[in-house]
Each structure stands twice: as C-alpha cells, then as structure tokens.
C-alpha positions in Angstrom: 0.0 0.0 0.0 0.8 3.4 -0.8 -0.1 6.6 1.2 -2.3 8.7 -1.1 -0.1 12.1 -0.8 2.9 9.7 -1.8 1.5 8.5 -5.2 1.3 9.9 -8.5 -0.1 7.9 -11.5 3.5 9.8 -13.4 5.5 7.6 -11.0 8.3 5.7 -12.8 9.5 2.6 -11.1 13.4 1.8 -11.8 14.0 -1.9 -10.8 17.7 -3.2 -8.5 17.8 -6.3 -10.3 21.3 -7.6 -11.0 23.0 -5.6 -8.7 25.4 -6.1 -6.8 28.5 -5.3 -4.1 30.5 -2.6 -4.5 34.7 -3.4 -4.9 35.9 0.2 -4.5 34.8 4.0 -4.3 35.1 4.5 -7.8 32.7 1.1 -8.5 30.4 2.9 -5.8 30.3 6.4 -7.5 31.1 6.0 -11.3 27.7 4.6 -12.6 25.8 7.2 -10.8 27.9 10.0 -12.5 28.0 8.4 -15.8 24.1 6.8 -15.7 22.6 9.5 -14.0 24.3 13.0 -13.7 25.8 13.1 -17.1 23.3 11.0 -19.1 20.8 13.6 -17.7 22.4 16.6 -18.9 23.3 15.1 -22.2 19.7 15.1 -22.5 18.4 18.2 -20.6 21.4 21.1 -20.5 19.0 23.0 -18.9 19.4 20.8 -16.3 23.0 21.1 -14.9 22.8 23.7 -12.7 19.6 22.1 -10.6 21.8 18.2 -10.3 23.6 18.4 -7.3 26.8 16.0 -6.5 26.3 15.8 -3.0 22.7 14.2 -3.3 25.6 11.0 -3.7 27.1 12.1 -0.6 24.2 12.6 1.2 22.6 9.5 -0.2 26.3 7.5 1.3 25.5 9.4 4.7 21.8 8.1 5.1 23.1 4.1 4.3 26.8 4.5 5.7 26.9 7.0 8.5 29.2 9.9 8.5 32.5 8.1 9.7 32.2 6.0 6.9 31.1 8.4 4.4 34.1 10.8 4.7 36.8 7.4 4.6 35.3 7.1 1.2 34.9 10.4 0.3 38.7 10.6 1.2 39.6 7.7 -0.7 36.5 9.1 -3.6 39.4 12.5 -3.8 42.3 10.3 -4.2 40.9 9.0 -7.6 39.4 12.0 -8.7 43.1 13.4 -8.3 44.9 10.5 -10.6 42.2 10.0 -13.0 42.8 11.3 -16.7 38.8 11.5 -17.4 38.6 14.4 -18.6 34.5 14.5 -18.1 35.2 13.4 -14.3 38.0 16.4 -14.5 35.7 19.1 -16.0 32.9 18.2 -13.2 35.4 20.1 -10.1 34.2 17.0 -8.2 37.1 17.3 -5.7 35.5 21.0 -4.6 32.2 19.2 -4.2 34.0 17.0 -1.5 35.4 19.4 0.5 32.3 22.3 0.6 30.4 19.0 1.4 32.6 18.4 4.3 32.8 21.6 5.6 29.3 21.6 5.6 28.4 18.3 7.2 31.7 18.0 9.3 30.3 19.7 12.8 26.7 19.8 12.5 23.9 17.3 12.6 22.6 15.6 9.5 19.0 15.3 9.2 18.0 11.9 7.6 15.7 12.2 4.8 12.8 10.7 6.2 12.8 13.5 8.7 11.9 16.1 5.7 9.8 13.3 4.0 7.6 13.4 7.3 7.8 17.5 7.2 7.0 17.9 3.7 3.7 15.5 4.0 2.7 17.6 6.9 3.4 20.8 5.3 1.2 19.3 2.5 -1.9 18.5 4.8 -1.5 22.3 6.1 -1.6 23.7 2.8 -4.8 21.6 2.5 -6.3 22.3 5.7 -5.3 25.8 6.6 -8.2 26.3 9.5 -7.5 23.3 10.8 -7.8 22.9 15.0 -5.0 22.5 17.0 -6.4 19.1 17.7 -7.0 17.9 14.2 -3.5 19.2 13.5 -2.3 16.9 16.6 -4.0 13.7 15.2 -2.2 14.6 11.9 0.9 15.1 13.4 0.6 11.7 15.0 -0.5 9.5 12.2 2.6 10.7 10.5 4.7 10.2 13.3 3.9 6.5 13.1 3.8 6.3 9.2 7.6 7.3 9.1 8.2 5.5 12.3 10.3 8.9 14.0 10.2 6.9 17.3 13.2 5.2 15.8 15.3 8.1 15.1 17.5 9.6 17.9 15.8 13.0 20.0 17.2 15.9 18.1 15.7 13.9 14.8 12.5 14.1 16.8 12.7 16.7 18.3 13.8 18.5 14.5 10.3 17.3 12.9 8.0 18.7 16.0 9.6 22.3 15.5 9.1 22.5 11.3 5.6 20.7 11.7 3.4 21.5 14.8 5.8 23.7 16.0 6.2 25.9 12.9 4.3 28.7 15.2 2.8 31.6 14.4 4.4 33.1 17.6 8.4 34.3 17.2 9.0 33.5 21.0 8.4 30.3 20.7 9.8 29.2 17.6 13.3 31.2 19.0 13.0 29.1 22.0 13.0 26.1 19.9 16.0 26.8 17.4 17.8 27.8 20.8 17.2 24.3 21.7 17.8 22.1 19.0 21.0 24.4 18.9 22.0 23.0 22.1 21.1 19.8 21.2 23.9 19.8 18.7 26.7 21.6 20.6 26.0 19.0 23.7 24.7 15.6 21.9 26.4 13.7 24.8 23.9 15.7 27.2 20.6 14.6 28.0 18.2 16.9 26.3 15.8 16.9 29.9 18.9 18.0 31.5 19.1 21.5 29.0 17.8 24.6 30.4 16.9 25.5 26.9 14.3 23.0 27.2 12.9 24.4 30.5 12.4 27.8 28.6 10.7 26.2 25.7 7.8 24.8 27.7 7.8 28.1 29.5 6.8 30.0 26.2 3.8 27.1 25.7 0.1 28.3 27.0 -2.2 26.6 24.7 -3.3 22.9 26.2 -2.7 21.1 23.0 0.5 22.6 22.5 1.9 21.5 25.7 0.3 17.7 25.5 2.5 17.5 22.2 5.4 19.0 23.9 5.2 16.5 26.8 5.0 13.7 23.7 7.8 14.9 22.4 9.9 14.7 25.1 8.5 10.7 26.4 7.5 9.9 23.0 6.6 6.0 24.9 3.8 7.6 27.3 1.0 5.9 27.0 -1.2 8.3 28.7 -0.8 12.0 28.8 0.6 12.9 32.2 1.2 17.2 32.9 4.8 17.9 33.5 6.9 20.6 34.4 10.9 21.3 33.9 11.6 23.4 36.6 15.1 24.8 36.9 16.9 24.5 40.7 20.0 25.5 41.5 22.8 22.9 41.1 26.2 22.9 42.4 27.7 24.9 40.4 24.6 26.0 38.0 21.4 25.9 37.1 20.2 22.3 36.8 16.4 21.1 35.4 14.1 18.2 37.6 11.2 16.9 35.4 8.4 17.0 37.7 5.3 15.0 36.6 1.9 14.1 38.3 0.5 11.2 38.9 -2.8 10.3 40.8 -4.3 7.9 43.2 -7.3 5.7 42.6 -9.7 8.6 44.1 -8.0 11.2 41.8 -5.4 12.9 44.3 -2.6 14.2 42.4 1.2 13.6 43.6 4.4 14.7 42.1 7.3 12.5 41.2 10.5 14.3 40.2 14.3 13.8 41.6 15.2 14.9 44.7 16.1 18.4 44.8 18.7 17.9 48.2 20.7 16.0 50.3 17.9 16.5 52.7 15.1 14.6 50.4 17.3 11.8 49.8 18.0 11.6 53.6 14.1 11.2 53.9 14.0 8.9 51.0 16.4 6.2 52.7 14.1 7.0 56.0 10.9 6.0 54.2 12.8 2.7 53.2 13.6 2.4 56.3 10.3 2.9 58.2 8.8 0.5 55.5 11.1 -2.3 56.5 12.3 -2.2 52.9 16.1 -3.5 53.4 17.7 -0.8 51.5 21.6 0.2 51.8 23.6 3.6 51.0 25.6 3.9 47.4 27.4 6.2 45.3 25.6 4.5 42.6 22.1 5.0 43.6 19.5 7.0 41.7 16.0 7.9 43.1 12.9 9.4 42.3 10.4 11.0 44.9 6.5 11.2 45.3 5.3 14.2 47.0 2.0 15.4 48.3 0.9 19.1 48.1 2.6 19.9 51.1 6.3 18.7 49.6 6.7 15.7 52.1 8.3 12.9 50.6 5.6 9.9 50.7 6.9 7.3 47.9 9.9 6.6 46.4 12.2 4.8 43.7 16.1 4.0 43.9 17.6 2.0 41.0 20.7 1.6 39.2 22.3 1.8 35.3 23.8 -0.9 34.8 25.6 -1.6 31.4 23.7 -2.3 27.6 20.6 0.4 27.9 19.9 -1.6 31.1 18.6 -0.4 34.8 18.0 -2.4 38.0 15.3 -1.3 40.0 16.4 -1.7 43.3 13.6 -0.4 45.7 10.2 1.1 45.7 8.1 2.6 48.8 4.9 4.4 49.6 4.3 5.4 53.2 2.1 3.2 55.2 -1.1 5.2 55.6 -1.0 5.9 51.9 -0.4 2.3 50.7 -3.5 0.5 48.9 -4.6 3.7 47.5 -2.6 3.2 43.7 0.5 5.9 44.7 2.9 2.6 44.0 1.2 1.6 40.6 1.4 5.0 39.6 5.0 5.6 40.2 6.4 2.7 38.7 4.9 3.7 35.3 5.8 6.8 35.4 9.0 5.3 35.7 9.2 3.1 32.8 8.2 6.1 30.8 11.0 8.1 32.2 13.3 4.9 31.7 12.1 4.4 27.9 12.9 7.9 27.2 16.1 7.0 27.9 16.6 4.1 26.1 16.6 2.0 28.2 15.3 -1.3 27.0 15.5 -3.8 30.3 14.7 -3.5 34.1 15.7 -5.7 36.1 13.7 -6.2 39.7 14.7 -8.6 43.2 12.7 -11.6 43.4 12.1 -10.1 47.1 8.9 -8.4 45.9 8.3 -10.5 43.1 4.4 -10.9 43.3 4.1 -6.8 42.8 6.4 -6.8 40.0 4.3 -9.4 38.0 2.0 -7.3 38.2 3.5 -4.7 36.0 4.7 -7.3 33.5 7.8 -8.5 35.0 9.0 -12.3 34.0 10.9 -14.3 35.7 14.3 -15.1 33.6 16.7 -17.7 34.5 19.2 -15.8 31.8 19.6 -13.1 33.8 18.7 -14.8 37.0 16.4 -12.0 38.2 12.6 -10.7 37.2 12.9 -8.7 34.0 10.8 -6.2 32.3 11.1 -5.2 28.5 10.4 -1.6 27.4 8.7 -1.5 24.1 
C-alpha cells in the first residue's frame, strides 16, 4: 500500500535487479555520474545547474553513516586526483568534497525521512489551513507512526516537531526552539531533559494542546498523557532542570514524582525505606525518584541503578504506610518506565524479594539473567 499524498499515476518505477556489491569507491560512484548526472544533462542542458553531486554524498550518509562516508569520500578524492577522465576532471568534483565536508563536518545531519515526514505535513496544512490545533495533533501523530520517527535519535524528533506543529505563528516560541535544537547539537552527549533550553521552551507554551505534544515529544513511549513541568533549581555549580510529573491515586489525588532536589530529600527517602522495612543500603551509585503530596513531604519513592547495555536495575520502591493500597505505587512505577524508555533504556531488572508486585507490571521471571525482568517496548 501506498499513502495517497505519496503516489502519482507519473511515477516511474526503476528496478535493482542484477545488482550487486561494490569493490571500491570509484565502482560505488562512477555509474551514478555516468548513468545519471551526465546521461541527464546530455539530454536536458538545462538541467546542470539544478543536479547536485552531493545528493551521492548525502545518499552514502543516510546508508553508511558519516565516519564512513568521509573514509570514502577521502579515498573518492584520491581518484578523482589520478584520473585522466577528462569529463570526471571538467565536473570540479574534488570541490564538491570538501564544501560537502565543511558543511556536514560539525553539524547534525537530518536523515531524509525526517523532511519526507515535514514535507507531507506541510502538504496536509496547505490543505487544511483552518485546521484545530487538535486535528493538526491527530495529523501530526498518524505521521509520526507512518515514518516511524520513534526510531530516530531525540534531536531527529525533536527537529520534525519544531518544522511541523511547532512551525508557530508566535516568534518566542519558535526562537526558543532553534535555541534548543541548537543546544542539542553543541551538547549531543547531554541529556536533552537535562538543557535549560528546554525548561524555557515549555515556559513559552500556554495553549493545552500545545503543551500535550510538547510532553509527547519529550516521552515519546507515554502511554497516557501525564502534565509535567521542567523546573530549573540551583545545582552545584549551576542551574540544573528536575522533570516533575503528576501522577494520581485511585480517588483522583494528584502527587508529584521528580528527583530529589537535596541531600535532605534523599535523607528522607532512605528513611521511608527504612520505616517501611524495605532493606535498603547507601551507594554512590544510587539514583531515586520521589513522590510528593501538596505539602512537599516525601511519601513514595524509587532507587535503582544503570547498569551496562541500555539496562537499569530497580532496586527499591516505597509508599508510606497510611497511603499504601490507594494506587500511589502503581502510579510511580509507570511513570517510571516512561521516564526509563525515554532513555533508552530497553531492560529492568527487579529482586525476586517483591516478586508478586512486580508481576504485576509485567515483569517475567528469567533464568538468563537470573532476576525478574521487564522489557520496554
């Protein structure tokens, strides 16, 4: 099947068959300039100044990965230097390669399917110009899944939210989001909950719809829409950002789960443990999240562990007594796994110590790994 905007009855088919592995970079790149860029402009002059020679690089990019694609491009120069074809010498290839480079070398590259996604929502738009916010949400999301973004890494994601949904009519918030993705770049080793820029972002968002798609954005593996805030404390030495998000209890209550703040909450966190008979010890290597009521006392909690291979081990969870039975726990620990799947993280591991409430969250027993394990979708 076909998606409607993505078929014209003017479609020409070219078939793969007989090809086969490459041997070198010139086996690679010659056919495409001799069967495409120069047959082309044999036959439409007109042509040569709209055929670009780095729709091959960016094509080797997209299947290869940039490491890769500059090695060959390197090696790509190297023949282009020796060769006595004078067509290949008349084409200033080797200029291509390095503006290409230059260009590529220290920012992101944005795959093709990301603008694929844009340019089918940009088409809807131009369709639908008074569309809702909501109808342009629903939109948003069935492309989301036709092009299957959730694969792609967060500033991917995060690229196709800001030039589709995102393309606002309001200048404050569409500098907040090139400030952003800008950071995302610099810092792609930082978390992107972790940037300030993202705090100011959702600051600049009133509208309801727009900040359920912002929260989606951010967890794009949250099942249910949950409000959150990135609120910005003071850090050591800076500014640092806690994602606070609120959960509820079976009669509707609302709690927040967030990291601690302080020394002092994690002090109360290993208390709660404590008074719960939960047998908890101190580490360096602990992390934690904590539940709060509406008067900031700490009354549930979360310590786990990252252990190697996009994998966690959930080492302890606690709700205080007069609270227990009420759905605070249930709550938590899926708010969790969302928190944990935005990070990539694809197993948690659990103790067998409280193994009948982990079942219930879809934990299996696993003699491989000699623990109960849950796998994040």
């Amino acid at each position: 099947m076909v998606p409607e905007l993505d078929f014209k009855e003017s479609a020409v088919i070219i078939s793969l068959t007989g090809y086969g592995l490459y041997d070198n970079i010139q086996s690679l790149l010659m056919p495409m300039v001799k069967n495409f860029y120069q047959k082309t402009i044999a036959l439409y002059p007109w042509g040569s100044t709209h055929l670009k020679f780095n729709w091959i690089y960016k094509a080797m990019i997209e299947s290869l990965g940039k490491k890769e694609t500059f090695e060959l491009l390197e090696e790509w120069r190297s023949f282009l230097k020796k060769t006595k074809d004078n067509y290949l010498k008349s084409l200033h290839l080797e200029a291509t390669i390095d503006e290409f480079i230059k260009e590529q070398k220290d920012s992101h590259y944005f795959p093709l399917k990301i603008h694929s996604a844009i340019s089918d929502y940009d088409q809807w738009r131009k369709l639908n110009p008074d569309a809702t916010n909501e109808a342009r949400e629903q939109t948003l999301n069935e492309i989301f899944d036709l092009f299957k973004i959730f694969r792609h890494n967060e500033i991917d994601r995060f690229y196709f939210y800001r030039h589709t949904y995102f393309n606002h009519p309001s200048q404050t918030v569409r500098d907040a989001f090139s400030k952003l993705l800008k950071k995302m770049e610099e810092e792609p080793k930082t978390e992107t909950i972790q940037l300030i820029e993202l705090s100011d972002l959702q600051a600049t968002l009133d509208d309801t719809t727009d900040r359920r798609l912002f929260s989606k954005m951010v967890f794009p593996k949250m099942k249910h829409y949950q409000e959150m805030d990135f609120v910005k404390v003071m850090g050591k030495n800076k500014e640092q950002i806690i994602v606070q998000t609120l959960i509820k209890d079976k009669s509707g209550l609302t709690y927040t789960m967030r990291e601690p703040r302080d020394a002092t909450e994690v002090g109360k966190l290993y208390q709660l443990f404590y008074e719960e008979n939960y047998p908890k010890t101190v580490s360096q290597q602990d992390k934690y999240f904590v539940v709060t009521d509406k008067y900031e006392r700490v009354i549930g909690a979360i310590s786990y562990r990252t252990l190697e291979n996009n994998i966690v081990r959930l080492d302890g969870t606690a709700v205080t007594s007069p609270l227990q039975g009420k759905g605070i726990g249930s709550a938590m620990i899926n708010d969790f796994f969302t928190r944990m799947a935005a990070k990539d993280v694809t197993i948690i591991k659990a103790h067998y110590l409280l193994g009948n409430y982990f079942l219930k969250h879809n934990f299996r027993v696993d003699k491989k790994w000699g623990a109960l394990v849950k796998h994040l979708d």
